[in-house]
Wavefront OBJ file of the C-alpha trace (Angstrom):
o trace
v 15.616 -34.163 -58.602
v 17.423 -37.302 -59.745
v 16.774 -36.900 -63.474
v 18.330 -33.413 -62.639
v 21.651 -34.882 -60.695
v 22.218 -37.157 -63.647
v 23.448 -34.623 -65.501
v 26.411 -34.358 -63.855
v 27.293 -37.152 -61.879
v 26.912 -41.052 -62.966
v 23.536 -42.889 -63.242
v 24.407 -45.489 -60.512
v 25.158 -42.822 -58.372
v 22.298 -40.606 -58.712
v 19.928 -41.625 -56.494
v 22.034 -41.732 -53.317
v 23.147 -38.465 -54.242
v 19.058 -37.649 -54.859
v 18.630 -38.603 -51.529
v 21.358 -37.101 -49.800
v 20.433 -33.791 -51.181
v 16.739 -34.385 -50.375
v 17.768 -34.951 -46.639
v 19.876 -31.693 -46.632
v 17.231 -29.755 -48.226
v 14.458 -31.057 -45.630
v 16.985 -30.291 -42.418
v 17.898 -26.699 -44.281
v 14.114 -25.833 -44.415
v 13.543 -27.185 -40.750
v 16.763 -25.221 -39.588
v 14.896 -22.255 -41.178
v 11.581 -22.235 -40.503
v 12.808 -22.208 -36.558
v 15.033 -19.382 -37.264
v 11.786 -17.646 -38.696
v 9.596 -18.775 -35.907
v 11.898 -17.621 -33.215
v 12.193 -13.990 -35.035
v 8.424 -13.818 -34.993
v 8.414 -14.763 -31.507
v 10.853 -12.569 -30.297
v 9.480 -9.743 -32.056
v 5.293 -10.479 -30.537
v 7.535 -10.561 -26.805
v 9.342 -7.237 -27.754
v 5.612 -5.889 -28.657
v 4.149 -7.127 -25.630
v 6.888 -6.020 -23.246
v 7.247 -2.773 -24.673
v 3.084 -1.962 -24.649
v 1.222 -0.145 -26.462
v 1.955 3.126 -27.105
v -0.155 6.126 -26.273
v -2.846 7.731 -28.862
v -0.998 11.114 -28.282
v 2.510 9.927 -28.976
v 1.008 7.770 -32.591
v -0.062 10.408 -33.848
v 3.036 12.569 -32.955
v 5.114 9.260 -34.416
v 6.791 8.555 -30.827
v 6.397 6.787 -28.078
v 4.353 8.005 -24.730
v 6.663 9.021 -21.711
v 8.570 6.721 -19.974
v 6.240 5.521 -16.769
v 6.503 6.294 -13.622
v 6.017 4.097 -10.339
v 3.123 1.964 -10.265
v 3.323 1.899 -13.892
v 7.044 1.274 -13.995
v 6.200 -2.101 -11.744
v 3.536 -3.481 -14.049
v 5.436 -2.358 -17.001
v 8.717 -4.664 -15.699
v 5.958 -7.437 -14.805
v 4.930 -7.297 -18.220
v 8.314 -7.834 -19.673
v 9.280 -10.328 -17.389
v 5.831 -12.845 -18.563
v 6.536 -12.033 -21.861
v 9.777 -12.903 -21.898
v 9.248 -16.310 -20.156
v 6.539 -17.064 -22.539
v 8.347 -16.538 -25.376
v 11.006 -19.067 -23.994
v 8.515 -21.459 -23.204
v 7.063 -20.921 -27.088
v 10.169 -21.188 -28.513
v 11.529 -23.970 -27.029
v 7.557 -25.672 -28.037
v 8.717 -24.385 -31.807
v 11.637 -25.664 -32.143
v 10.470 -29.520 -30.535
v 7.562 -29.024 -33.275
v 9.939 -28.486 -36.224
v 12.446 -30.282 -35.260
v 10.734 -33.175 -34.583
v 8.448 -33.017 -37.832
v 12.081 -32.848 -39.521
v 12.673 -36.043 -38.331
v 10.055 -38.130 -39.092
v 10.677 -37.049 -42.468
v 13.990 -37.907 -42.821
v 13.103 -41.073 -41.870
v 10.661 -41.620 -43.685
v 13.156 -40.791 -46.560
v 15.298 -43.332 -45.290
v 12.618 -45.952 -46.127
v 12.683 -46.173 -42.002
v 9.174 -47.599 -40.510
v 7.717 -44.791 -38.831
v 4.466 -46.518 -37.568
v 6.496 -48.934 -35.659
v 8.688 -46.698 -34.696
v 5.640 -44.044 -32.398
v 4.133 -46.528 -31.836
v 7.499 -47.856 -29.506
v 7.858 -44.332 -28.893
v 3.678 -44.013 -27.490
v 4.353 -47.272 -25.146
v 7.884 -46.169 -23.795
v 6.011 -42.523 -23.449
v 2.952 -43.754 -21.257
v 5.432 -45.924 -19.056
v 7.556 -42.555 -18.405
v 4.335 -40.662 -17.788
v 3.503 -42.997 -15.055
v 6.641 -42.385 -13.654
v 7.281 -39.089 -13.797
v 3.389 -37.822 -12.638
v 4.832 -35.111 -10.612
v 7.468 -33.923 -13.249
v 3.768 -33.309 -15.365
v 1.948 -31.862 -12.814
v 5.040 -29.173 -12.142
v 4.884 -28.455 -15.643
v 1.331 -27.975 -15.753
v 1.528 -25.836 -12.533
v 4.009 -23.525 -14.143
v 2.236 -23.497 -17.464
v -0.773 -21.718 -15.573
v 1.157 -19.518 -13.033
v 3.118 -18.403 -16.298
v -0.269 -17.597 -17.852
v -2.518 -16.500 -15.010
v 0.985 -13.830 -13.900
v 1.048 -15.102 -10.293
v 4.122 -13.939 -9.744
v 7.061 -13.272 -11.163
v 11.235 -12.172 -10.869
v 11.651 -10.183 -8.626
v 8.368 -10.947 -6.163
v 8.534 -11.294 -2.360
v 6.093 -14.097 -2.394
v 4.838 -16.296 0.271
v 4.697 -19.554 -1.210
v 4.165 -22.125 1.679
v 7.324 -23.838 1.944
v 9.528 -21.456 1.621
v 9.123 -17.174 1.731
v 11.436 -14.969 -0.302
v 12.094 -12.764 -3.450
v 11.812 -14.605 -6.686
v 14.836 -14.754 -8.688
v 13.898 -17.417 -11.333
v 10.788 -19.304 -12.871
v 11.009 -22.195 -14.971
v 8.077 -24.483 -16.106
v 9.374 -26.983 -13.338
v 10.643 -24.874 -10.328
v 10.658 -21.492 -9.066
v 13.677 -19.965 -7.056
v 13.359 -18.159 -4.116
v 15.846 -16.294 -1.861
v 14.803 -15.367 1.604
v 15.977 -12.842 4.091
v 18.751 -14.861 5.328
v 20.200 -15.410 1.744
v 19.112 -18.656 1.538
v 17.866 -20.424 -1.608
v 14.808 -22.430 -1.963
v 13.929 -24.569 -5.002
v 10.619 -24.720 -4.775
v 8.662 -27.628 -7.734
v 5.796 -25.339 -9.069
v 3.686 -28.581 -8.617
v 3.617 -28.657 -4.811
v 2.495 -24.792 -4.270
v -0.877 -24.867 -3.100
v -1.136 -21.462 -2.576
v 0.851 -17.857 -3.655
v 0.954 -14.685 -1.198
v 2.527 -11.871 -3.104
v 3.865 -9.026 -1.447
v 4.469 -6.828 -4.700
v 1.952 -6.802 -6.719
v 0.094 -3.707 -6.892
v 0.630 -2.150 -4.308
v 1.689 -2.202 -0.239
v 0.425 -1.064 3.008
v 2.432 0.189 5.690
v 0.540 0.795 8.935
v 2.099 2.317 12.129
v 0.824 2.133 15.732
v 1.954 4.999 17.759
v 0.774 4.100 21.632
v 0.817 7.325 23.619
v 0.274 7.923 27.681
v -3.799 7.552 28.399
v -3.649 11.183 29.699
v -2.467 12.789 26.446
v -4.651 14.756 24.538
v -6.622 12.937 21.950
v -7.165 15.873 19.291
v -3.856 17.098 19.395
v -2.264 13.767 19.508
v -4.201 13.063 16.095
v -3.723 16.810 14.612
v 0.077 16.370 15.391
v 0.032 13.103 13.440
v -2.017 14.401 10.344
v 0.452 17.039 10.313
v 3.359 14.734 10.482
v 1.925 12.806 7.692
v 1.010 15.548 5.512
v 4.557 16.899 6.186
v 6.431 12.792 4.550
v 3.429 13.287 1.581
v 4.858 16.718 0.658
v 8.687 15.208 1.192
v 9.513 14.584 -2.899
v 12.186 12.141 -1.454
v 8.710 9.561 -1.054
v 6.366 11.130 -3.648
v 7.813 8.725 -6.040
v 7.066 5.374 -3.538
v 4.134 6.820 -1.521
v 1.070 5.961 -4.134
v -2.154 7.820 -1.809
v -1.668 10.550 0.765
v -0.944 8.918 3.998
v -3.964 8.105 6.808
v -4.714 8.684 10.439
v -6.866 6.027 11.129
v -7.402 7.442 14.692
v -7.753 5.471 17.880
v -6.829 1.755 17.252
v -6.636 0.605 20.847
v -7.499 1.882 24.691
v -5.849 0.044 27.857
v -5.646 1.372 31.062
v -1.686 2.915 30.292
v -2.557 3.515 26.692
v -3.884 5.229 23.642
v -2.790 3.305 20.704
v -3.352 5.736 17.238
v -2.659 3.883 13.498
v -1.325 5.460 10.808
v -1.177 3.977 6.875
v -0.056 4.671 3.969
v -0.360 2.953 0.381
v 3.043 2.431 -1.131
v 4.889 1.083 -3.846
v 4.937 -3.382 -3.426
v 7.427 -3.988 -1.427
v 8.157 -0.593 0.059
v 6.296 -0.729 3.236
v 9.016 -1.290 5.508
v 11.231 1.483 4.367
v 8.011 3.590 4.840
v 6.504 2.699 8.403
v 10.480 2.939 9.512
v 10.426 6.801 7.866
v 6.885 7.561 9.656
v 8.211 5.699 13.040
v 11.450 8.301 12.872
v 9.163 11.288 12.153
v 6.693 10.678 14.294
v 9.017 10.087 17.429
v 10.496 13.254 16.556
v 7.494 15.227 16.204
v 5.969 13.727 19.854
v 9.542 14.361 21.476
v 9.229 17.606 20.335
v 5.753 18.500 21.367
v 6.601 16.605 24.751
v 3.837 14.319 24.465
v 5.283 10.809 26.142
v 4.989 7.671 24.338
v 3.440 4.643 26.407
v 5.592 1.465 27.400
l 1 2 3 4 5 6 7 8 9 10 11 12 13 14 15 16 17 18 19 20 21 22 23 24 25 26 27 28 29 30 31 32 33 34 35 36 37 38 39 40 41 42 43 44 45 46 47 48 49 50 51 52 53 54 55 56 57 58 59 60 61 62 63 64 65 66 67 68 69 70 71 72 73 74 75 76 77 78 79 80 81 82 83 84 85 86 87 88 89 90 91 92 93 94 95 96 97 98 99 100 101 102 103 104 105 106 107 108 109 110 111 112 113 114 115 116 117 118 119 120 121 122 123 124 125 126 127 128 129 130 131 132 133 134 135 136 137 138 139 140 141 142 143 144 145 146 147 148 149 150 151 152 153 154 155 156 157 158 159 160 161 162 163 164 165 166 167 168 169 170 171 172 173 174 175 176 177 178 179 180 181 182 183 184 185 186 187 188 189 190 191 192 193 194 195 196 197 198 199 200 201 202 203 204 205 206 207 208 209 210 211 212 213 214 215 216 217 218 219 220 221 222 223 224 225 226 227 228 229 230 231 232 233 234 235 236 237 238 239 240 241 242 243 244 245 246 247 248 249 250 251 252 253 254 255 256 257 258 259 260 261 262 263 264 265 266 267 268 269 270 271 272 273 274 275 276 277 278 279 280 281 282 283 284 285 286 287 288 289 290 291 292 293
């Protein structure tokens, strides 16, 4: 390259002007090879959020239907880890590149380099000491990120604090509970996740009626009650199995305690057990059968 710049500029010149170019060229290629690597990246987290299409729709040339309920949920969880890994890859990419970049330049700048990590080692293992728990929250994330523990959007149970997820990062995760209040939670100190919305839900609905009542109709009524939400296509779309009398739950001496469930959507129990509380009130009021104190 310098026998090259010579012919146009002046031989005492040259090989700054070598070297300048040299250091341009290596911080062009470095500036590059990110922009590729974050293209390739984005375009494995597109694949992987999107899924595979069906055999049907390949060989058609389009994609299968857009899914429906359960498959909706896991389809969103999907693109929400995929997404967050391909942060979490890209931001390793660019450190990689970037940081290879470096070295080189100084190395082209006749700059020590062995002196220079090996400062860099020592002033590392001294901030490692310190900063223990900063490592162990981003090795806690690292996992939950890969094992999908939870994710946005989750009404999780996570010890110190219980709420819907509205962020994950490597260090923290951020929860919002029922109040509106925010919890920062460092990934490193949960010990242990309850999610409420993965899956699926469970509402379940004790009806207590008076001891007298009668114990087949009592149940017959509440099979047809059931039966009656299960055909309602307001809650065919959050309602994933037919809803269950369980039957007698509990006897007292006032009492005859019946449960009801039903499999729903994550999340959607509540909104479910209060529908089945309304209908089922109804549907005793209206057969006159009194419910017990």
């Amino acid at each position: 390259m310098c026998d090259l710049v010579q012919l146009f500029i002046p031989a005492n010149w040259a090989p700054v002007v070598a070297a300048a170019l040299a250091l341009v060229l290596v911080i062009v290629i470095a500036l590059i090879l990110r922009n590729v690597a974050h293209r390739l990246i984005n375009r494995v987290v597109r694949r992987a959020s999107s899924g595979r299409t069906s055999l049907a729709g390949r060989l058609r040339g389009r994609d299968a239907p857009a899914p429906e309920g359960l498959d909706a949920i896991l389809a969103e969880r999907r693109r929400q880890r995929a997404e967050t890994m391909g942060s979490v890859l890209k931001h390793v990419a660019s450190i990689i590149i970037l940081g290879t970049a470096v070295l080189t330049v100084l190395e082209r700048l006749t700059i020590p380099i062995a002196p220079l990590l090996t400062s860099v080692g020592i002033v590392g293992v001294a901030i490692g000491f310190g900063a223990q728990e900063l490592v162990k929250d981003f090795i806690a994330g690292m996992f939950m990120l890969l094992e999908d523990q939870y994710g946005v959007g989750d009404v999780i149970d996570a010890g110190a604090a219980v709420g819907t997820v509205e962020a994950v990062t490597l260090r923290i995760t951020r929860l919002r509970d029922a109040d509106g209040r925010v919890w920062y939670v460092r990934n490193g100190t949960i010990t242990r996740v309850g999610n409420e919305s993965q899956g699926w839900s469970r509402a379940t609905v004790d009806v207590p009626v008076a001891y007298a009542s009668d114990v087949p109709a009592v149940r017959d009524l509440l099979k047809a009650t059931v039966e009656e939400m299960w055909e309602d296509p307001g809650f065919r779309s959050v309602i994933v199995e037919e809803p269950q009398v369980w039957g007698i739950e509990q006897i007292s001496d006032t009492s005859v305690i019946f449960r009801i469930s039903a499999k729903t959507l994550p999340s959607k129990q509540a909104e479910i057990a209060r529908e089945l509380r309304l209908r089922v009130k109804t549907a005793l009021d209206r057969a006159s059968i009194p419910i017990a104190g």
